[in-house]
VEXLOLO-56957 format. One line per 8 residues: number of its first residue (from 0); for each residue x, z, y of C-alpha. Coordinates in Angstrom, 2 decimals, always signed. Each point is the difference from the previous one (the first is absolute). Example, Ala and Ser with C-alpha at 12.3 -4.5 7.8 and 13.67 -1.06 7.14 Angstrom:
! residues 2
0	+12.30/+7.80/-4.50 | +1.37/-0.66/+3.44
This chain:
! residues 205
0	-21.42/-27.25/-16.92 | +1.06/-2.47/+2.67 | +3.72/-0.82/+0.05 | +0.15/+1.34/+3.56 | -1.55/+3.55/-1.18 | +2.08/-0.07/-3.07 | +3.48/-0.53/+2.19 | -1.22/+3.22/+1.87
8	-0.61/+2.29/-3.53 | +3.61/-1.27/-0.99 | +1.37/+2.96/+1.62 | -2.06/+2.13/-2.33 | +1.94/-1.49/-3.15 | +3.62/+0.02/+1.07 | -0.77/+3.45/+1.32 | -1.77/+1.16/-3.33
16	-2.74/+1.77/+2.24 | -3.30/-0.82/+1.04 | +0.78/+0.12/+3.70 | -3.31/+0.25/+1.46 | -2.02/+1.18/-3.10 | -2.55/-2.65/-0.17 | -1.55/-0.71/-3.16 | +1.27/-3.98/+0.25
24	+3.73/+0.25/+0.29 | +1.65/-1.40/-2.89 | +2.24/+2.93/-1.07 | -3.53/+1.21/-1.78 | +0.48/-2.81/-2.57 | +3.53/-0.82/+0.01 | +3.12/+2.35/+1.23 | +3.18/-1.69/-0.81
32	+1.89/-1.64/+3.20 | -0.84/-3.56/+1.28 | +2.14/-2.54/-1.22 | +0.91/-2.18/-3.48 | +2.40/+3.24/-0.85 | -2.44/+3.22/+1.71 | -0.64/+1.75/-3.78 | +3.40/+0.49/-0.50
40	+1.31/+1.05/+3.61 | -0.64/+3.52/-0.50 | +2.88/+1.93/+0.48 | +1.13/+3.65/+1.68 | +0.13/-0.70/+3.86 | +3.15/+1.27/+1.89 | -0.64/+2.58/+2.80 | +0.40/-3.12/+2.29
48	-2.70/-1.77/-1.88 | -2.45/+3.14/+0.18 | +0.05/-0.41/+3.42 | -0.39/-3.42/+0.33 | -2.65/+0.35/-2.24 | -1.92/+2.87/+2.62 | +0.82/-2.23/+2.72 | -1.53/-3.01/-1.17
56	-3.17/+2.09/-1.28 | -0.53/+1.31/+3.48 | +0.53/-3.48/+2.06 | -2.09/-1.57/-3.09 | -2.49/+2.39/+0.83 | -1.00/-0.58/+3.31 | -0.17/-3.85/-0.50 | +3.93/-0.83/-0.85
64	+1.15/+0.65/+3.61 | +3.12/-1.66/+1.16 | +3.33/+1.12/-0.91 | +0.93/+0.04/+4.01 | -3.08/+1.72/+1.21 | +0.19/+2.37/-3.20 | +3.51/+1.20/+1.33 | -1.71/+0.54/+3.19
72	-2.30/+1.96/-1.08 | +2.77/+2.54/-1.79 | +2.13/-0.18/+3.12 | -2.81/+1.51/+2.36 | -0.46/+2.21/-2.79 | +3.42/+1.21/+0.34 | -0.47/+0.81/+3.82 | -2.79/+1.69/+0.08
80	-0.10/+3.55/-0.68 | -0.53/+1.77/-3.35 | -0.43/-1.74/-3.49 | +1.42/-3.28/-0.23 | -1.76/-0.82/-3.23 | -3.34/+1.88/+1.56 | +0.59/-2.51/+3.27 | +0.09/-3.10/-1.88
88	-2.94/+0.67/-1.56 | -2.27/+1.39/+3.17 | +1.78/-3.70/+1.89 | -1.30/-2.38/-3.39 | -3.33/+2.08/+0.28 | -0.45/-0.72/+3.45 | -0.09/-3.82/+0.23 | -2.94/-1.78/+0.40
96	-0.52/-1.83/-3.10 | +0.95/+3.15/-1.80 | -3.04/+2.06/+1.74 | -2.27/-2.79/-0.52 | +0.90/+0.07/-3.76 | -0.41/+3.71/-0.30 | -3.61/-0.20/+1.87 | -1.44/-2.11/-2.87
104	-0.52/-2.99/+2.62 | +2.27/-2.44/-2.29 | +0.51/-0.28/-3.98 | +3.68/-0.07/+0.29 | +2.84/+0.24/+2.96 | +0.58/-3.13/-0.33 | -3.74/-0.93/+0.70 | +0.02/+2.86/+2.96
112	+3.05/-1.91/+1.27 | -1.49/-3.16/+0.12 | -3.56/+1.67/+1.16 | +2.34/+1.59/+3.01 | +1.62/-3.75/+0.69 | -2.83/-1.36/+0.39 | -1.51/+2.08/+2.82 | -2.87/+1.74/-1.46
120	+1.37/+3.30/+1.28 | -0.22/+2.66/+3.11 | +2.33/+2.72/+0.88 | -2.22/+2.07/+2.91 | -1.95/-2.77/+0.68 | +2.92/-3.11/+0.45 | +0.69/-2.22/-2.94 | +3.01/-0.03/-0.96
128	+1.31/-2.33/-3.21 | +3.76/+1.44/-0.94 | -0.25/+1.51/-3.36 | +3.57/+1.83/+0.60 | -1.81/+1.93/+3.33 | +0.65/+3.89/-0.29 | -3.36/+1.49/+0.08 | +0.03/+3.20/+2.54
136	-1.82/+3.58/-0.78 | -3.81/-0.36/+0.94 | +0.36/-3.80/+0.15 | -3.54/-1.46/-0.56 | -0.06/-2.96/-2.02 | -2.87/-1.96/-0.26 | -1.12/-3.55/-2.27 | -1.17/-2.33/+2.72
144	-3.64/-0.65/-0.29 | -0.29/-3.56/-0.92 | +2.09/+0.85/-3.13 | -1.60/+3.83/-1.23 | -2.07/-2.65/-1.95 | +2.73/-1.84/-1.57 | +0.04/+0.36/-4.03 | +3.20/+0.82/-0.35
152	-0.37/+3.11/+2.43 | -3.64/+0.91/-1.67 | +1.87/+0.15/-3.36 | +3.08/+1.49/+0.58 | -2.36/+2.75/+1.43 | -1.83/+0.41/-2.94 | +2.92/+0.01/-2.63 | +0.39/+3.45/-1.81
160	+3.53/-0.93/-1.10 | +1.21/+1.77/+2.91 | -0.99/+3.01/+2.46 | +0.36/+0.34/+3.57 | +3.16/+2.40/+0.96 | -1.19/+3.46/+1.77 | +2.88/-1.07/+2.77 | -2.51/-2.66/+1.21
168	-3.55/-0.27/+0.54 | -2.45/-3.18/-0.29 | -3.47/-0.70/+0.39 | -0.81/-2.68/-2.51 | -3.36/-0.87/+1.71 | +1.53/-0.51/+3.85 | +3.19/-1.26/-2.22 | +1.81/+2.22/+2.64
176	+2.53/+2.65/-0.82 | +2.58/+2.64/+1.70 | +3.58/+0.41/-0.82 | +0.25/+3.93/+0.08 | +3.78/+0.60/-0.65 | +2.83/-1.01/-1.80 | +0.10/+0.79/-3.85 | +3.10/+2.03/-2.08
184	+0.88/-1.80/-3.21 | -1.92/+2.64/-1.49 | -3.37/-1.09/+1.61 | +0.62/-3.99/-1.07 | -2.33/-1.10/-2.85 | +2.50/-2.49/-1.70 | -1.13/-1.02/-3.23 | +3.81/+0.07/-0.90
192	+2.97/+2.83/+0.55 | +1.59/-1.11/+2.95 | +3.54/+1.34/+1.26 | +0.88/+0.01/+3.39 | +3.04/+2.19/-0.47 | +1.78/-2.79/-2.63 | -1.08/-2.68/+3.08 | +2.09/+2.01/+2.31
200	+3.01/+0.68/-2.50 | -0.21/-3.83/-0.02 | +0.50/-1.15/+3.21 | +2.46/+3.31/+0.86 | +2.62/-1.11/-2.56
């Protein structure tokens, strides 16, 4: 594993979860904490530490977002109507790099985030490269052509480690997909519990 891809499955260890449930994270072989002292770190978390420990599974998640643009998230969360916990998630769901991920057009977010940065992406027909862009209801998003060929897109198609959502749609032969609506938690194939709820009693204290 490169040192680059093996900065990214850190996460996975101080976490004690296989965030993305792919068969090379390291938490598979080894599950104590990084660092010279991770075996004997274990210890009863405080209620604080629970849900630090949420938070940073959820922003680890979709690619370690920001701190600042985390909060952001969970403040239009809070002004919207209904669920807070529920919002956050349909908002994280909804970016770009996020959708691309769930279509099985990159391995990882971090590879759909860098797929989306470089440009090889439509929405409706205009590319756009922000990987943070809120994808709308019926949005079509489409691979543009001289990249439906590239290897990385032909094999993140063709992995079975994950399945394609029933809240989007994708043709893996036009590499062109639909987003159809906004997910619940409920409808979110995470490989790992996530909690919402302890994200919000977070930031709320």
């Amino acid at each position: 594993m490169t040192k680059r891809a093996e900065s990214k499955y850190k996460i996975n260890r101080r976490l004690g979860v296989n965030l993305w449930g792919r068969a090379k994270s390291p938490i598979n072989k080894r599950e104590t904490i990084p660092g010279q002292h991770g075996a004997r770190r274990k210890q009863k978390p405080t209620d604080f530490g629970v849900q630090l420990m949420a938070k940073q599974k959820l922003k680890g998640y979709y690619g370690n977002i920001g701190e600042k643009q985390f909060r952001k998230y969970y403040e239009e969360a809070v002004r919207r109507k209904g669920d807070t916990s529920e919002n956050l998630i349909a908002l994280l769901e909804r970016r770009l790099d996020c959708v691309i991920y769930r279509m099985k057009l990159a391995v990882t977010p971090f590879a759909a985030r860098q797929f989306v940065n470089h440009g090889h992406v439509t929405i409706n027909g205009k590319r756009l490269n922000i990987p943070s862009y809120q994808v709308k209801d019926n949005d079509l998003i489409e691979v543009k052509e001289k990249s439906k060929q590239l290897t990385a897109v032909l094999d993140a198609a063709q992995s079975g480690e994950r399945d394609v959502p029933e809240y989007l749609e994708i043709d893996h032969r036009a590499m062109r997909g639909r987003y159809l609506r906004a997910p619940k938690l409920a409808d979110v194939p995470y490989p790992v519990q996530m909690e919402p709820n302890l994200v919000v009693e977070f930031y709320s204290r």
